[in-house]
KOLMI-996486 format. One record per residue: residue in three letters; x, y, z of N, C-alpha, C, O, CB in turn. Coordinates in steps of 0.001 Angstrom, whole numbers, padded with zeros to 6 digits, always signed. Each point is the difference from the previous one (the first is absolute). Glycine has a CB too. Example, Ala and Ser with C-alpha at 12.3 -4.5 7.8 and 13.67 -1.06 7.14 Angstrom:
// KOLMI-996486
ALA+013190-005690+007800-000890+001190+000000+000900+001200+000000+001036-000019+000665-002928-001154+000581SER+001542+002223-001966+000820+001190+000060-000770+001090+000730+000509+001108+000169+000675-001736-002314
***
This chain:
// KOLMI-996486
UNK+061803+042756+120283+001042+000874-000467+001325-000413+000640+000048+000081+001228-001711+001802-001555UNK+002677-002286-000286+001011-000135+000471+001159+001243+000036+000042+000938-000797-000909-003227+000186UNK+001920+002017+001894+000385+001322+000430+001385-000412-000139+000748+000251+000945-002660+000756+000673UNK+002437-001678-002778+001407-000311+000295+001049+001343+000012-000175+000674-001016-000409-003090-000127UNK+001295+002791+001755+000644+001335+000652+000578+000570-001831-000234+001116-000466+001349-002142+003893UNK-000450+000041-004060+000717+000114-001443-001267+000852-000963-000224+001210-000031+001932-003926+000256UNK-002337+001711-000891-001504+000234-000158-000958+001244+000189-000486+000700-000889+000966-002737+001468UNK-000624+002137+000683-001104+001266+000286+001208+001161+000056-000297+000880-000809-002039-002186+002524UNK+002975+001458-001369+001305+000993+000009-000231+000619-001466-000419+001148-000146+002368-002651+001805UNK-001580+000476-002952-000101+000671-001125-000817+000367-000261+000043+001142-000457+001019-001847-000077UNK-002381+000019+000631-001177+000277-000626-000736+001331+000576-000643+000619-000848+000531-003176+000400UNK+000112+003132+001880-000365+001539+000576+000775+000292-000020+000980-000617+000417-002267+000785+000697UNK+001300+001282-001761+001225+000903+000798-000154+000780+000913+000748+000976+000050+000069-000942-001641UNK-001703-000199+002466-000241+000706+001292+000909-000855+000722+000993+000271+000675-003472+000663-000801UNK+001746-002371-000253+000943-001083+001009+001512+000148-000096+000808-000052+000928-002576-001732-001242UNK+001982+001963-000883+001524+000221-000323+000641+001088+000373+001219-000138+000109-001594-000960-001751UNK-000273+002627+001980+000324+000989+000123+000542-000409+001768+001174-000013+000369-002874+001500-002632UNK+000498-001786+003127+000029-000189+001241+000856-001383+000032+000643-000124+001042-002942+001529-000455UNK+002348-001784-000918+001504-001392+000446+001158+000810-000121+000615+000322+001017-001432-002768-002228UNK+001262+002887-000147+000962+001021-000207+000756+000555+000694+001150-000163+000409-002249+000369-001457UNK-000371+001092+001227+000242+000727+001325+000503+000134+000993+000835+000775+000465-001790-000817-001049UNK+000120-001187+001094+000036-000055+001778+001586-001127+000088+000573-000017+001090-004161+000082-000243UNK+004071-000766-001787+001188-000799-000271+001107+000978-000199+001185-000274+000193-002463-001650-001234UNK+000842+003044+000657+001659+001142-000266-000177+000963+000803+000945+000777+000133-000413-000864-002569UNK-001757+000326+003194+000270+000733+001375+000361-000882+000957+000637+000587+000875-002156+001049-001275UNK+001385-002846+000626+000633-000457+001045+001517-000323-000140+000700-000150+001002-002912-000587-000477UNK+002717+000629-001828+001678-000156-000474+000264+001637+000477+001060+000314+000541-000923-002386-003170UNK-000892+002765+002446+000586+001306-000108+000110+000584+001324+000848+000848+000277-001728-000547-002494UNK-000267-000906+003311+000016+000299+001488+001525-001090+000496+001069+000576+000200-004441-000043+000157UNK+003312-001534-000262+001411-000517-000086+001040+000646-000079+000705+000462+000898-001562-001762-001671UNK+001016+001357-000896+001318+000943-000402+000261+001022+000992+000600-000135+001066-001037-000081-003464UNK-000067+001208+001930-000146+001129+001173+000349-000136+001481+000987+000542+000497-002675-000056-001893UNK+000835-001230+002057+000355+000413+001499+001089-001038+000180+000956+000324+000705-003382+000596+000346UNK+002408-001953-001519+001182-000816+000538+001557+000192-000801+001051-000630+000117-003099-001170+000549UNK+001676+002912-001477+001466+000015-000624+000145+001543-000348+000904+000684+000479-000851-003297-001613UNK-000769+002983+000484+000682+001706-000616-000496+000633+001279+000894+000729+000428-001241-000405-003492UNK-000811-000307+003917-000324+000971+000887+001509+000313+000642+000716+000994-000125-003427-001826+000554UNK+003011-001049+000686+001191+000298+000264+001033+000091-000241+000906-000152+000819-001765-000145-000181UNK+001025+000601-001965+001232+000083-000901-000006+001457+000134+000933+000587+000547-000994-002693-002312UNK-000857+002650+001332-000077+002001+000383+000065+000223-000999-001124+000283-000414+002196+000540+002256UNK-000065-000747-002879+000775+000744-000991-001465+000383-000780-000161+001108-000511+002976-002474+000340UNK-003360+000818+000158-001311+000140-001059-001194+001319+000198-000410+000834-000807+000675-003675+000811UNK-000576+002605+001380-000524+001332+000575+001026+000513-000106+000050+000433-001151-001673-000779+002593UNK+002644+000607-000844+000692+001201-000034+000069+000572-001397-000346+001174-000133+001599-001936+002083UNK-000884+000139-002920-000202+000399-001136-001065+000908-000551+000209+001144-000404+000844-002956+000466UNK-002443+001073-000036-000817+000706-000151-000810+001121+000827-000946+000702-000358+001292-002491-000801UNK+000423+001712+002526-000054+001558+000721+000855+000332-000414-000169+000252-001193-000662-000225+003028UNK+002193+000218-001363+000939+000791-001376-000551+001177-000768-000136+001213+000156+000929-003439-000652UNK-001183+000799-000892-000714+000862-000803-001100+001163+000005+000008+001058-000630+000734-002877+000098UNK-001709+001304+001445-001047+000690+000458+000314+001204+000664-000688+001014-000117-000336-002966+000216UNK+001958+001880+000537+000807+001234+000615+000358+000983-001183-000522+001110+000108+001632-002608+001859UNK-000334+001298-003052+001012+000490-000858-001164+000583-000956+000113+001180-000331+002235-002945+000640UNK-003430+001047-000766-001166+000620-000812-000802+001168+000672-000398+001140-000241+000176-003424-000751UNK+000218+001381+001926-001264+001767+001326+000844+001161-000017-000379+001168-000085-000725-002593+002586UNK+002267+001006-002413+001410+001140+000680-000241+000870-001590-000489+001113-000191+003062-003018+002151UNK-001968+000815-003039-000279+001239-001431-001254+001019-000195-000046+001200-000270+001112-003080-000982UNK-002254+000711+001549-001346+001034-000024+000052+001355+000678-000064+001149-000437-001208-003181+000474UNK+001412+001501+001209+000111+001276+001041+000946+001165-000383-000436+001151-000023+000032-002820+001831UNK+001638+001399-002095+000756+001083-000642-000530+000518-001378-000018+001044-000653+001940-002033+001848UNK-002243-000001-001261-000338+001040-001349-001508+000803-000334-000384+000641-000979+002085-002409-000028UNK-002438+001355+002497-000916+000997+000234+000339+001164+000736-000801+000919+000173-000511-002585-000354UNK+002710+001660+000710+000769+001121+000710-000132-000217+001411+000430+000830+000801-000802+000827-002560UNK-000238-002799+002146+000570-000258+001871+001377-000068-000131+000558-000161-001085-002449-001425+002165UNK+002504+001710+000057+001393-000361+001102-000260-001128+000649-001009-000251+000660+001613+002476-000064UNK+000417-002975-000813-000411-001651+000531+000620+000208+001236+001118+000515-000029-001054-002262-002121UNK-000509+001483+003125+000512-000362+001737+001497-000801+000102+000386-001099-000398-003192+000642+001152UNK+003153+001058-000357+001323-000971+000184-000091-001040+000527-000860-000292+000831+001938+001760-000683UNK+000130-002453-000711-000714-001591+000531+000518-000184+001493+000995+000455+000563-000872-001857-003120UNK-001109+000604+002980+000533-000443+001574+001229-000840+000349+000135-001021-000675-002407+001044+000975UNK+003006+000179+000448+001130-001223-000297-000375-001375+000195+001040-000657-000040+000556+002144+000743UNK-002762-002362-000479-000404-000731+000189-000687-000344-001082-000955+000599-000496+001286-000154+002483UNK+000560-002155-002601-001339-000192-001223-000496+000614-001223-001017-000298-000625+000447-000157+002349UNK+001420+001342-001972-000043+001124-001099-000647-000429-001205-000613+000929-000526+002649-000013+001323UNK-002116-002072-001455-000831-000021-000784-001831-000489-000020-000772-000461-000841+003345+000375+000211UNK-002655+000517+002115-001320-000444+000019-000949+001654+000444-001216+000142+000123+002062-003273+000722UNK-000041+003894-000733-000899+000864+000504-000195+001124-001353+000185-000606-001055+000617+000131+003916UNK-001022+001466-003005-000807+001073-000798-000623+001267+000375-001041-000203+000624+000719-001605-001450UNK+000589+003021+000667-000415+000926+000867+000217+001466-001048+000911+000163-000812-000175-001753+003392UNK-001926+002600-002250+000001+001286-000716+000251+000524+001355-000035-000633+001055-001586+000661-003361UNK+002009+001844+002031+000167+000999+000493-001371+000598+000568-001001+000437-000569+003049-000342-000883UNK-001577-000300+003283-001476+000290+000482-001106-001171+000257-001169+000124+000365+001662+001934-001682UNK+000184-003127+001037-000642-001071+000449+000575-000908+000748+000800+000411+000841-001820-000051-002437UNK+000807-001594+001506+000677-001014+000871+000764-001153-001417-000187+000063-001215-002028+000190+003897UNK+003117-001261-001835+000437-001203-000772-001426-001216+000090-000640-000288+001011+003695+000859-000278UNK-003245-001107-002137-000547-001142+000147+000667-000948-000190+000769+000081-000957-002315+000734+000588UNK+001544-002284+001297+000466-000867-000191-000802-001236-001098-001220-000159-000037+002304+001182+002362UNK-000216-001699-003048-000763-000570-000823+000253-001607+000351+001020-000663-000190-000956+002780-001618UNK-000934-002392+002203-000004-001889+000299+000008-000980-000802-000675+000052-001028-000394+000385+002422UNK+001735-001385-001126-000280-000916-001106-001841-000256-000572+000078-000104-001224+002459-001115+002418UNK-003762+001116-000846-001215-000332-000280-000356+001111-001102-000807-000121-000921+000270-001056+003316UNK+001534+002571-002003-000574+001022-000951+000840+000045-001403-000547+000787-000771-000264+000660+002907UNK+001834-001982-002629+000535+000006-001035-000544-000594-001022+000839-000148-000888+000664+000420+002059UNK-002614-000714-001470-000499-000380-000513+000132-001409-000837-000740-000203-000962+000488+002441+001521UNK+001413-003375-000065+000418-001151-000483-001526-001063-000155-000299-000824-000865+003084+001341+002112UNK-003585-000020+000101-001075-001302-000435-001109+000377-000778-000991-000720-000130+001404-000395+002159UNK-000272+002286-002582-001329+000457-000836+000571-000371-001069-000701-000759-000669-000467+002697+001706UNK+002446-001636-001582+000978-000504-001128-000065-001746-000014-000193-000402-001147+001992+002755+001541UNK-001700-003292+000463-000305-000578-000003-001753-001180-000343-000181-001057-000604+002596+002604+001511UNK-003005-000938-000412-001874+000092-000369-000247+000072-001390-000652-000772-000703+000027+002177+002700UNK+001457+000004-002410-000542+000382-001402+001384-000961-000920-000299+000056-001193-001153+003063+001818UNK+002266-003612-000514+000280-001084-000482-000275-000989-000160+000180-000544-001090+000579+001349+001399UNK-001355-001473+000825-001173-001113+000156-000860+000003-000675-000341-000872-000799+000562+000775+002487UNK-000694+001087-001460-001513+000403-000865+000351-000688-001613-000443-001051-000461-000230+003939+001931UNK+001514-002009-002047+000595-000258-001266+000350-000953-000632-000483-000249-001105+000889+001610+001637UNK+000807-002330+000223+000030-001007-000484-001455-000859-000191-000424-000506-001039+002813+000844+001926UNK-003088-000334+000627-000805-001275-000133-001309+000064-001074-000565-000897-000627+001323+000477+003209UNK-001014+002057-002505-000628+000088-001252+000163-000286-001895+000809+000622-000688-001110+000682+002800UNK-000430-002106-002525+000306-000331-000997+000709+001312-001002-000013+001147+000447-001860-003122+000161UNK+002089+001868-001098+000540+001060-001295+001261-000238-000324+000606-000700+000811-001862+002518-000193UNK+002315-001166-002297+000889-000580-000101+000917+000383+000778+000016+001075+000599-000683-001536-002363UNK+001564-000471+001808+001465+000412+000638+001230+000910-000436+000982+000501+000547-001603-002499+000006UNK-000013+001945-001982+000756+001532-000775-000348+001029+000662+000992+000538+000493-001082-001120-002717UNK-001318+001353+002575-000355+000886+000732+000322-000159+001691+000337+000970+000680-001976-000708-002735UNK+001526-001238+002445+000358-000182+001506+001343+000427+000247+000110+000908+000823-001576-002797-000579UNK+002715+001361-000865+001186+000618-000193+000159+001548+000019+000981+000558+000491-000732-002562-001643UNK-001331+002671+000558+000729+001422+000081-001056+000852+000730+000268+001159+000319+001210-001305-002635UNK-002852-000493+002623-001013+000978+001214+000392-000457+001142-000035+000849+000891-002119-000542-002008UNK+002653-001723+001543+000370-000009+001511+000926+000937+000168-000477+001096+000293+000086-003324+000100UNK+001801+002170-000494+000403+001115+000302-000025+001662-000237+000635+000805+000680+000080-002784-000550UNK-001681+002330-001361-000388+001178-000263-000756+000491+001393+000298+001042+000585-000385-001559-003288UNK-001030-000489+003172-000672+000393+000742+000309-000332+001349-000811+000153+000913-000499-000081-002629UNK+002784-000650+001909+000719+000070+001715+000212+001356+000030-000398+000786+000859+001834-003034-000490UNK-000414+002618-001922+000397+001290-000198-001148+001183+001055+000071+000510+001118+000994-001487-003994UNK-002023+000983+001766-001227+000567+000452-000734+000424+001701-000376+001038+000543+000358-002391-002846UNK+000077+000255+002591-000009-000126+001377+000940+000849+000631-000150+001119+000491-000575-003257-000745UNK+001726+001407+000153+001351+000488+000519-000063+001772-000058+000601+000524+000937+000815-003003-001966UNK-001821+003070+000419+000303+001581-000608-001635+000266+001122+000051+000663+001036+001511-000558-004664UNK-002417-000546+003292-001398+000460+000487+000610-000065+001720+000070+001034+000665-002284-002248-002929UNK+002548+000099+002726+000121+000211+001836+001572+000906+000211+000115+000660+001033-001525-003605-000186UNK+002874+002931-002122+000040+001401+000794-000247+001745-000261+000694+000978+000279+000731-002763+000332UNK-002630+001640-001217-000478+000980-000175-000819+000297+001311-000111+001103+000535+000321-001453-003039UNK-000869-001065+003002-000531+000190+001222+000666+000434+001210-000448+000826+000796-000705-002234-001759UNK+002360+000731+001053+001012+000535+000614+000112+001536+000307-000148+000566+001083+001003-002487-002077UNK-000518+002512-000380+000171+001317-000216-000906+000808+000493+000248+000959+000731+000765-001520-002390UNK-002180+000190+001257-001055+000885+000675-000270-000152+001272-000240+000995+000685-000660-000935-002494UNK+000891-001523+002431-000092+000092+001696+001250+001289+000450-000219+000986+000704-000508-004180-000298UNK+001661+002918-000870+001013+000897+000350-000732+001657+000029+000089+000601+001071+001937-002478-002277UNK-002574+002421+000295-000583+001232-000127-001120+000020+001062-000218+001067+000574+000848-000843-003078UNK-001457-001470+002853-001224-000064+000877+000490+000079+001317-000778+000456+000838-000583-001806-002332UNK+002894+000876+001990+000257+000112+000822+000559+001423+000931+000052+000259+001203-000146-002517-002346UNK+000408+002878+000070+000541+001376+000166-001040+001223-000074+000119+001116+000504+001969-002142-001515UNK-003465+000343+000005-000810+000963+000699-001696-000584+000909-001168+000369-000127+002572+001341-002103UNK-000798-002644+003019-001219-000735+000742+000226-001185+000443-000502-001026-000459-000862+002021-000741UNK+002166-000920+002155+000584-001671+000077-001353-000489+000628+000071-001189-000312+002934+001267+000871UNK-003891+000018-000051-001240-000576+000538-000640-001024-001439-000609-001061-000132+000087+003552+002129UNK+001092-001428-002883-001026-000814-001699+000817-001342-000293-000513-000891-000676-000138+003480-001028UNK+002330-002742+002396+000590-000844-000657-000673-001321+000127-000116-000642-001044+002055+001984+001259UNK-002440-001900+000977-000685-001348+000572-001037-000372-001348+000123-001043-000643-000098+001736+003710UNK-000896+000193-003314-001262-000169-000725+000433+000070-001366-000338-000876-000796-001210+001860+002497UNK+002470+000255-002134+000566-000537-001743+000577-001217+000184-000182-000757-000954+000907+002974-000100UNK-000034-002703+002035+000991-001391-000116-000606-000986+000026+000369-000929-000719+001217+001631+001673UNK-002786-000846-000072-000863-001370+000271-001266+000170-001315-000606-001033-000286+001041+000854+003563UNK-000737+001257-003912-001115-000102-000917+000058+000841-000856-000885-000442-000733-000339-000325+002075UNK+001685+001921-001985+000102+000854-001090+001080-000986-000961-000083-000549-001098-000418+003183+002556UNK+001068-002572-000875+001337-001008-000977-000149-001528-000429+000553-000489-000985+001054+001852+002369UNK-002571-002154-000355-000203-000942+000128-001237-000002-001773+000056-000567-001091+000761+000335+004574UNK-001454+000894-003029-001161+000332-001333+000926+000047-001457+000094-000896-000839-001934+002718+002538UNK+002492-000452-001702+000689-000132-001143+001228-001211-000395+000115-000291-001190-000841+002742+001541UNK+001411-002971+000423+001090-000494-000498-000902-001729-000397+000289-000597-001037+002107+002467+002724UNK-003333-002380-000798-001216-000897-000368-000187-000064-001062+000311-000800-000883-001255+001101+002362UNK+000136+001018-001408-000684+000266-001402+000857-000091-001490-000126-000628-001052-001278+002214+002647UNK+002317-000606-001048+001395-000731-001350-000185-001221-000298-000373-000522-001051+002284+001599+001817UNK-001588-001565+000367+000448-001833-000646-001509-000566-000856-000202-000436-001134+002079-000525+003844UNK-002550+001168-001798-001950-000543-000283+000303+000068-001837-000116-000886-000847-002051+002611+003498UNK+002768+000341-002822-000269+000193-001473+000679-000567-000861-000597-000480-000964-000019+002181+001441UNK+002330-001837-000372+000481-001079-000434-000599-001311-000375-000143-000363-001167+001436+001513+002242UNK-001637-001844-000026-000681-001331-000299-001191-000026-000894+000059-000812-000923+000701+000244+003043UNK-002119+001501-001993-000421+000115-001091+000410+000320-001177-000575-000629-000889-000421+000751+002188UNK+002159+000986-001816+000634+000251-001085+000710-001524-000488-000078-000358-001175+000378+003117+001976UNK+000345-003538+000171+000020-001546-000410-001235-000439-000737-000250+000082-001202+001605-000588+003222UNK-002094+000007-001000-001439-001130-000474-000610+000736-001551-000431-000667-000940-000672+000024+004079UNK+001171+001704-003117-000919+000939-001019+001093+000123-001438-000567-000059-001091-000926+001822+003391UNK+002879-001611-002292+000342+000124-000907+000972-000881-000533+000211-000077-001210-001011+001913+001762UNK+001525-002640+000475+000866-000563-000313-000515-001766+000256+000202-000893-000823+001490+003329+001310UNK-002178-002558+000460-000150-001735+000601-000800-000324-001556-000246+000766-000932-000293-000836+004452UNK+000258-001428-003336-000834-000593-001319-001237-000346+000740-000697-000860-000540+002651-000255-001090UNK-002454+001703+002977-000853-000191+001341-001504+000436-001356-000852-000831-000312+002875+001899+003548UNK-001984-000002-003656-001389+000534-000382-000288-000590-001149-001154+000130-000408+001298+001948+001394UNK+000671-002744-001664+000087-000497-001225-000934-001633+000264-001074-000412-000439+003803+001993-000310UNK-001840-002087+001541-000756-001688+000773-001467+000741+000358-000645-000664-000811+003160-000933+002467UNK-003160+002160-001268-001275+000715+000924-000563+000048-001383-000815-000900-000201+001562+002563+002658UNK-000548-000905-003411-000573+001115-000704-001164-001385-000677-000894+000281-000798+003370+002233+000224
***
């Protein structure tokens, strides 16, 4: 069996999926830490946002948002009766947005659909962790002991699980993946 890289690439698409892959997560680990991490503007952005979405939820479930600290103001978040959470760069969710882009491209399917579910489903993401946000905020005000365990594993499950469902809603309805199999 010959393994010329051109060759076996086309012919599996597992092989192709995993060359892909592991070739635009490592452009994408690159990109990232050696340029936008320390560029900032990018997290900040998408804390920002994450801030400005939790902040609407919360009001409009009728909390009082904490006044901001003078320090860093767009990273923290806080209800009435609770404490400020600070939001870190690892929690904004850029590398799960990233993953489930990966995922996407390297998976076969057309690029008409890739165009408008990758970012439907950053969108997606994006709304699901600061919703998480929002609610740590409520967990914190009534149980800050619970915040450790929703943060390291209640959230971890759902916002996962999002992406997991996404990606199957890919392979299952949109990729040409079941079609090659079938």
């Amino acid at each position: 069996m010959s393994l010329s890289s051109g060759s076996a690439t086309k012919r599996d698409p597992l092989i192709r999926f995993l060359v892909v892959g592991v070739g635009l997560w490592l452009a994408w680990l690159l990109t990232y830490h050696l340029g936008l991490h320390p560029w900032g503007k990018l997290d900040r952005a998408v804390i920002n946002s994450l801030v400005s979405i939790a902040t609407f939820v919360l009001e409009g479930l009728g909390h009082e948002m904490l006044p901001e600290p003078r320090i860093d103001l767009e990273r923290y978040i806080g209800i009435q009766g609770g404490s400020h959470l600070w939001i870190g760069d690892p929690c904004n969710g850029i590398p799960l947005f990233a993953v489930f882009m990966v995922f996407i491209i390297a998976f076969p399917g057309p690029w008409k659909h890739k165009a408008w579910f990758i970012p439907a489903g950053i969108a997606l993401i994006h709304l699901l962790n600061a919703l998480r946000v929002a609610v740590l905020c409520i967990v914190v005000t009534h149980g800050y002991g619970w915040l450790e365990f929703n943060h390291d594993y209640t959230f971890y499950v759902v916002v996962y699980g999002a992406v997991f469902g996404l990606w199957y809603l890919w392979v299952k309805r949109f990729s040409n993946w079941t079609k090659r199999v079938a």
